[in-house]
Each structure stands twice: as C-alpha cells, then as structure tokens.
C-alpha positions in Angstrom: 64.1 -5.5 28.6 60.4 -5.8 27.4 58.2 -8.5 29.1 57.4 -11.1 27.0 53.6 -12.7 27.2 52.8 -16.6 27.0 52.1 -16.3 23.8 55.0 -14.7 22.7 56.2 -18.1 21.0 52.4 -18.4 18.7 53.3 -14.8 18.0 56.6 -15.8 16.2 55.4 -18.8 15.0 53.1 -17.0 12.9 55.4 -14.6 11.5 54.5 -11.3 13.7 56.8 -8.3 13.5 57.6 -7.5 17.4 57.7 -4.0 19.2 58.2 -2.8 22.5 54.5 -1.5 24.0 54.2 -0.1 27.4 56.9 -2.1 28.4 55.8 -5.7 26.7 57.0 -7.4 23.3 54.0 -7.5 21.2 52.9 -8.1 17.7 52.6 -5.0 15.7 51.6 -6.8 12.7 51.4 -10.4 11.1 52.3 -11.2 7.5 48.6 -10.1 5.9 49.5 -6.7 7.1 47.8 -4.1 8.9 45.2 -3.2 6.2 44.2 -6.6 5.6 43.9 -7.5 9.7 41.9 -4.5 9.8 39.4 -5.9 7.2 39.5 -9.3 8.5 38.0 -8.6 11.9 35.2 -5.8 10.0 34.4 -9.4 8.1 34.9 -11.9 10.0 36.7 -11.8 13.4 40.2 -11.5 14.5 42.2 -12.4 18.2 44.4 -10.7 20.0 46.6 -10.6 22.4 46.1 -7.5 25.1 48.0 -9.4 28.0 49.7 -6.0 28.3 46.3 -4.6 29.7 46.0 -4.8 33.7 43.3 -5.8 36.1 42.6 -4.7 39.6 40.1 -6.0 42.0 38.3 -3.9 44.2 36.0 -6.3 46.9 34.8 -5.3 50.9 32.1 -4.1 52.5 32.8 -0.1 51.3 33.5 -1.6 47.2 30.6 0.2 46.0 30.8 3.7 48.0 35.0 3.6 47.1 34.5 3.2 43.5 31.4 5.8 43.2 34.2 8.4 45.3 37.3 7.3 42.6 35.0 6.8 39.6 33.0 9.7 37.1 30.8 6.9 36.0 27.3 5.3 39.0 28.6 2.0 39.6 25.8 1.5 41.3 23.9 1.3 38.0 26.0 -1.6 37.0 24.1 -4.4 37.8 25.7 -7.6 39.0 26.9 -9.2 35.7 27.8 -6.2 33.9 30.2 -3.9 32.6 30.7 -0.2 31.9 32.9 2.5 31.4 34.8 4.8 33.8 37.5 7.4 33.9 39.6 7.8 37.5 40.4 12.1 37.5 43.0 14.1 39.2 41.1 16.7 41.1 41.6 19.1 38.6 39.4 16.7 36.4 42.3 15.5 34.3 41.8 12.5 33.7 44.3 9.4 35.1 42.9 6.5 33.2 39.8 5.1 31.7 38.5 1.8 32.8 36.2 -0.6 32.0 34.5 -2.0 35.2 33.2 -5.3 35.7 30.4 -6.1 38.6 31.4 -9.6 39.2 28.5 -10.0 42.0 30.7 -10.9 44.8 33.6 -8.5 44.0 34.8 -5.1 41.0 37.3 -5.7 38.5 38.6 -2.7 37.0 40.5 -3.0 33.4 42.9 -0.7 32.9 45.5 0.7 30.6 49.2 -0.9 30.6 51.1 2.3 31.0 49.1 2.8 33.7 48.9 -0.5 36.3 51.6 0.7 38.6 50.0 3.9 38.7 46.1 3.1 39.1 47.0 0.9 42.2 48.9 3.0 44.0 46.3 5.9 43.4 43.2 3.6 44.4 45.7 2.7 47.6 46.1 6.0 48.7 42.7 7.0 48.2 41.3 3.5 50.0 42.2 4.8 53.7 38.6 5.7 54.8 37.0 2.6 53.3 36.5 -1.0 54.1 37.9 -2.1 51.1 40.6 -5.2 49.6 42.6 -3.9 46.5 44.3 -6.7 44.7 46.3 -6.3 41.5 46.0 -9.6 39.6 47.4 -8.5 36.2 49.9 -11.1 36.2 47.7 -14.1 36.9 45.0 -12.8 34.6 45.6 -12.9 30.5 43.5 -10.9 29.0 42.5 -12.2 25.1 40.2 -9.9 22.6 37.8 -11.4 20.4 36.5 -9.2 18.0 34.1 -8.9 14.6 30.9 -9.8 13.6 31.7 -14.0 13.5 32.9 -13.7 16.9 30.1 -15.1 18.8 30.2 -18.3 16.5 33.2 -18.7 17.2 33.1 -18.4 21.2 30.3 -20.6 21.3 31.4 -23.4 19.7 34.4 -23.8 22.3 32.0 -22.8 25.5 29.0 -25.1 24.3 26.4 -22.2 23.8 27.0 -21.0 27.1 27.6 -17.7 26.4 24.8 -17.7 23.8 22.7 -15.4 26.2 25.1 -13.1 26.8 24.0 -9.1 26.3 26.3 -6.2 25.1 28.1 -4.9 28.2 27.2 -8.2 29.9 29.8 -10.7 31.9 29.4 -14.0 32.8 32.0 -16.6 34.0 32.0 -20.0 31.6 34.5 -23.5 31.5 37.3 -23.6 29.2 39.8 -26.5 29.7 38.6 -26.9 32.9 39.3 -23.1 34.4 37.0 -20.3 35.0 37.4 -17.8 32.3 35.5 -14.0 32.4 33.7 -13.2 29.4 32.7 -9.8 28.6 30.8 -8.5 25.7 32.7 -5.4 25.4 35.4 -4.5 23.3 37.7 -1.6 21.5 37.3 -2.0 18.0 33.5 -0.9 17.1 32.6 -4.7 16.4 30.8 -6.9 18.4 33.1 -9.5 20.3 34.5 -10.3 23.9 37.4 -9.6 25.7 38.1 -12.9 28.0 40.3 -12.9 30.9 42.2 -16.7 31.7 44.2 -18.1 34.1 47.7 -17.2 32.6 48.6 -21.0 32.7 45.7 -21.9 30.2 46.1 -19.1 27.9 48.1 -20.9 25.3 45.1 -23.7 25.1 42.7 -20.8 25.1 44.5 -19.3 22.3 45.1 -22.4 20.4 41.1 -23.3 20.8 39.9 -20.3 19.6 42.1 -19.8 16.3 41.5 -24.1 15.6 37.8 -22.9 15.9 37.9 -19.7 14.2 40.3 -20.6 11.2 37.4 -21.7 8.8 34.9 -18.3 9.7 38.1 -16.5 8.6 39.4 -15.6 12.2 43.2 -14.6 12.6 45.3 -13.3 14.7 45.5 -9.4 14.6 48.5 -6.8 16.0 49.0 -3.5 17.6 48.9 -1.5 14.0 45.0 -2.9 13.1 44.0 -2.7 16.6 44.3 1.1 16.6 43.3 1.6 13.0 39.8 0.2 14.4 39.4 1.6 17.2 40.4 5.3 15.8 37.6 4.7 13.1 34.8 3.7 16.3 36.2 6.8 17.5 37.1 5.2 21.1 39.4 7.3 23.0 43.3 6.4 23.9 44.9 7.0 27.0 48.5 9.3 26.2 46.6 11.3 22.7 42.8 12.2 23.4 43.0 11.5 27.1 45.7 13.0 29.4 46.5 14.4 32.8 46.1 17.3 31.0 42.9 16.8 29.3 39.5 16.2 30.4 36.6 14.0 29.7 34.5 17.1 29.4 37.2 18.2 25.9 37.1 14.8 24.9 33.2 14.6 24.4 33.2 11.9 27.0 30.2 14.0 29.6 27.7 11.1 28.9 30.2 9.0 31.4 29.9 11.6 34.2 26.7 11.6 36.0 27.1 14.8 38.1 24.0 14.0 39.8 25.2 10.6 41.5 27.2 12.5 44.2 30.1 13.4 44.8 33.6 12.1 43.5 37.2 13.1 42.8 37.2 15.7 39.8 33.5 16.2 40.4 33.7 20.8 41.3 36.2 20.9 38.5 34.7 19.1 35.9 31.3 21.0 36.8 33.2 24.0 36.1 34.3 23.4 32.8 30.6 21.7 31.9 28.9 25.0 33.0 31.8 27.3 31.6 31.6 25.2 28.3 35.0 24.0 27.2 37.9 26.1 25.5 38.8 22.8 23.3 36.7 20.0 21.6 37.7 17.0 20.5 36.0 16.2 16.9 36.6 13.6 14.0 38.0 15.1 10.9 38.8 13.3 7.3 41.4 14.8 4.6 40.4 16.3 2.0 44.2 17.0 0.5 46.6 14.2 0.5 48.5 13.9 3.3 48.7 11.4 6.4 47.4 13.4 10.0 49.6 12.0 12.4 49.8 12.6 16.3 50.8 15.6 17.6 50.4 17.4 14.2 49.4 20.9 14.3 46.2 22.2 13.7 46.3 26.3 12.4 44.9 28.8 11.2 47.3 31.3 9.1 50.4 31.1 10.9 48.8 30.2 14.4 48.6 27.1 15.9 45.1 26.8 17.2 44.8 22.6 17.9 46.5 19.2 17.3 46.0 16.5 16.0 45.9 13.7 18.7 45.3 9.9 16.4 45.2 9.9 12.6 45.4 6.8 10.3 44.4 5.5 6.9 41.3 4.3 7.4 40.9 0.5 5.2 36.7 0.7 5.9 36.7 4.5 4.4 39.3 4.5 2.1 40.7 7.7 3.3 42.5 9.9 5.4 41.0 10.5 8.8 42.5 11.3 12.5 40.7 12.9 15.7 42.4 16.4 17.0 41.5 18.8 19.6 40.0 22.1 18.2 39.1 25.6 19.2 35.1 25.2 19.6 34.4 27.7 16.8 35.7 25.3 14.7 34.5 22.1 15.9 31.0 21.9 13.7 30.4 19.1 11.6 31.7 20.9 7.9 33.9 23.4 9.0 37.1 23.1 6.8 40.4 23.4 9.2 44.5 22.8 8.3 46.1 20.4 9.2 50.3 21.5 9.3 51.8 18.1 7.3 55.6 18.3 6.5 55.7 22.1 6.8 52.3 22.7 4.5 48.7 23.3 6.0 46.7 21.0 4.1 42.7 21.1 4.5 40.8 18.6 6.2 36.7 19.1 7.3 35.4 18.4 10.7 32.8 15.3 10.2 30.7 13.3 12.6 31.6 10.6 15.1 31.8 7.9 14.7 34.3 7.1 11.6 32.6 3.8 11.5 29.8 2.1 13.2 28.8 -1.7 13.4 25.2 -3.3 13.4 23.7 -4.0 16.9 24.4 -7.3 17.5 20.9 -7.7 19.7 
C-alpha cells in the first residue's frame, strides 16, 4: 500500500485526483486541471507537496572530503549557506541520483530523489568506511514543501516577517515558523523563482495552511504531480528514470558544467573523462513538433526504418502552446534546426531540434 503524507487529508479536501508515486499517494491534479496549475505558478505562485522527496545528512570531521569522493560537483565551493547541484555515479559514470546539496554550516544535507532514498543511503554507507563521517537519513522527520512562481517571495515573507527577504538564488537560511526551525532554500524544479522548505513533519499541516491563507489573494494554489512536470520539462531540468539513468551519463545528458574534473578525484571521475575526451555517441537535446502528435516517453526516434534515439519526456507545453519533449539523439543530429522523426502510433512524424531551455524565467536578483 502507498504511504500517505500529512497532508494527504488538505489534498482530498481540495478535490485532488490521487496516484501512487514512488511508493506515496499523491495529488496528480486538483480540479483547475493540469494546464491551468501550470499557468498559475508561471503567474503567480503555486505549493506543493514533494514529501515524497528524501533527505540525508552527511556531518563529521571527513563531511567535506567524503562528499568531494561521492559527488561530480566541488562542494567545497559551496559556501556555508548555500546550495548546489550534484549527481552521485556508478564507476562507469552512470549516473545513481542527482542531488541538491545544502551546506548547512555545521553539517550537508543532501536532497534526493524518492525512488531513490533506500538506495542513496546504503550507497553513501558503503562508500563511508575510510571516512570520519555520521550518515543520518531524516526523510521521515523532514517534510519537504515547494513554493514556486514569481509571487513566491511575497508570499514567504509575509509568514517569516521579511526574514528571508535577503535571501540569494541557491542560498539557505534557517527561519521561525510556528515556533520550529524550518530550511529555506531558494532553489527549485520548475524554472520560476521560489523555495523549497523542509519542516518538522509535525508542523507541516500549519505550514501548509499558512502559506495557502497567505497566498490565496496573490493567486497561489495548490499544484500536483501532472503541472509539476509539465514545468520542469519546459526549464528543461533533468528527471531521474528518463534523461538520467544507471545507464546514462551526465556527460549525454548535457549536464558537464556539474562536473569539475579538475577538483580531484571521485567515483565516475576516469570514465566520465573518457567519454568527455572521446565526445559522446548520444546527446540529449530539446525538440518541438512540428506535425501533430503528442512525444511521449520512450517513443522512438528514426530515421527510415531505423531507430536512431528516444524520446525520454514529452508534454504539451501551456507557456508555448505546443508540442515539445526532450530525447536522446545520435550527435549528427542534435544541432539546433535539424528536423528528426519522432515514431507516434506507428507514423514518423517530424519534429526540429531547438534550443534549451523550453522556457526561461526573469532573474529574480
């Protein structure tokens, strides 16, 4: 049986259609609809509920030197206070998870993906032998809450008093809500500016509650599962399962500005070298339809009869009013213009390699 969230009660309560993700009962959609939620945070801002995502903390005299041996990204460029993104690779440089790392000054938290919380900590165990280090999974006393679109900051700060008024993209501070110690980062998956914010699990209904009281009359609501990918597809952010894999590496999925080959040493380092010297076989690029026809995952991508690529995310996109998805490619084709076919319902209909990002949002600094 899925695992229900605190909220799962708000959720119903507002009339959210339910589905089983990564093992939880969360809302795929609320009665607006998927197309509207979409807009809604691109307007205004929308919430949602990611207590599905995991969070591991990594603290000890060796922190630093374990996660610059587990991690492609420097942590040691993350300043106390900040956050930034890592993957965790295989040796072979495929890639286990991405993460989003916080430097909390005294200790790491790592954010990771929900199929993946088992599996993260028992591969940062394993790994931890040589090191001084203290691995504690606190997924289930930490909810995790997404904040998102370009009223979000009103929003925040009219619950935390302006506290967070300072606060930089990829920055993290710790601010008082209801009398607990809440995380704030200024990070997010949907291309907007906004916060994720990670509670104590026992104040996340009053979190919740505050924040959609406060957000209501900016236009804030609560947003599902079906939006929440629609926008991150058009920011072009990766997903762990379709343009990340064990079988795919950061190197095909255009991801080389998070692997700093210079800092040393670390897992997948030689391999993902390799394929950066040896230039990859596939690349992953944006495309948009140009006949009618809906690019899902795992559709093929040919030429003639052969298959050459596949599709690996593809939506209707509400901000571009069109077709759009992200596949994996031969590099020959993967310049911006080139026309490829994409194999829908047994026809190859044409679609044309454009640029990445889908969508971008105005710096909010």
């Amino acid at each position: 049986m899925a695992k229900r969230t605190a909220l799962y009660d708000r959720h119903i309560a507002a009339g959210a259609k339910m589905v089983d993700f990564a093992g939880w009962e969360l809302p795929i959609q609320y009665p607006t609809g998927p197309k509207e939620e979409h807009l809604i945070v691109r307007r205004a801002a929308g919430l949602f509920d990611i207590d599905h995502m995991g969070q591991i903390l990594i603290s000890g005299p060796d922190a630093l030197p374990f996660l610059q041996h587990m991690l492609t990204a420097d942590i040691s460029a993350i300043d106390a206070q900040r956050a930034g993104y890592a993957l965790l690779c295989y040796a072979d440089g495929g890639v286990v998870d991405d993460t989003f790392v916080y430097n909390l000054a005294d200790r790491y938290m790592m954010v990771v993906n929900a199929s993946n919380v088992r599996k993260d900590e028992r591969w940062l165990r394993w790994h931890s032998k040589p090191f001084d280090v203290a691995i504690e999974n606190v997924s289930d006393t930490t909810y995790m809450l997404a904040l998102q679109g370009p009223k979000a900051a009103t929003i925040l700060q009219a619950l935390d008093g302006g506290s967070s008024a300072s606060l930089g993209h990829h920055a993290c501070q710790r601010i008082d809500l209801f009398g607990a110690t809440v995380i704030v980062g200024r990070t997010g998956y949907t291309g907007e500016d906004g916060y994720e914010l990670y509670i104590p699990t026992e104040k996340a209904v009053d979190v919740w509650d505050a924040l959609i009281e406060a957000g209501q009359p900016l236009g804030l609501a609560p947003i599902g599962l079906a939006a929440r990918d629609s926008l991150r597809l058009e920011a072009c952010m990766p997903l762990y399962g379709q343009e990340i894999a064990p079988d795919r590496t950061p190197i095909q999925a255009g991801l080389g500005w998070a692997i700093p080959f210079t800092k040393g040493a670390f897992l997948g380092r030689d391999a993902l070298a390799k394929e950066r010297l040896e230039s990859p076989v596939q690349k992953l690029v944006a495309i948009q339809m140009l006949d009618r026809g809906v690019p899902r995952h795992g559709y093929p991508i040919v030429e003639g009869q052969e298959t050459v690529g596949e599709v690996t995310s593809g939506i209707y996109s509400p901000t571009l009013d069109a077709f759009v998805a992200m596949a994996y490619v031969p590099r020959r084709l993967a310049a911006i213009g080139t026309e490829i076919c994409v194999m829908i319902h047994g026809k190859a209909r044409r679609a044309a390699v454009v640029k990445k990002p889908f969508y971008r949002a105005p710096d909010p600094n």
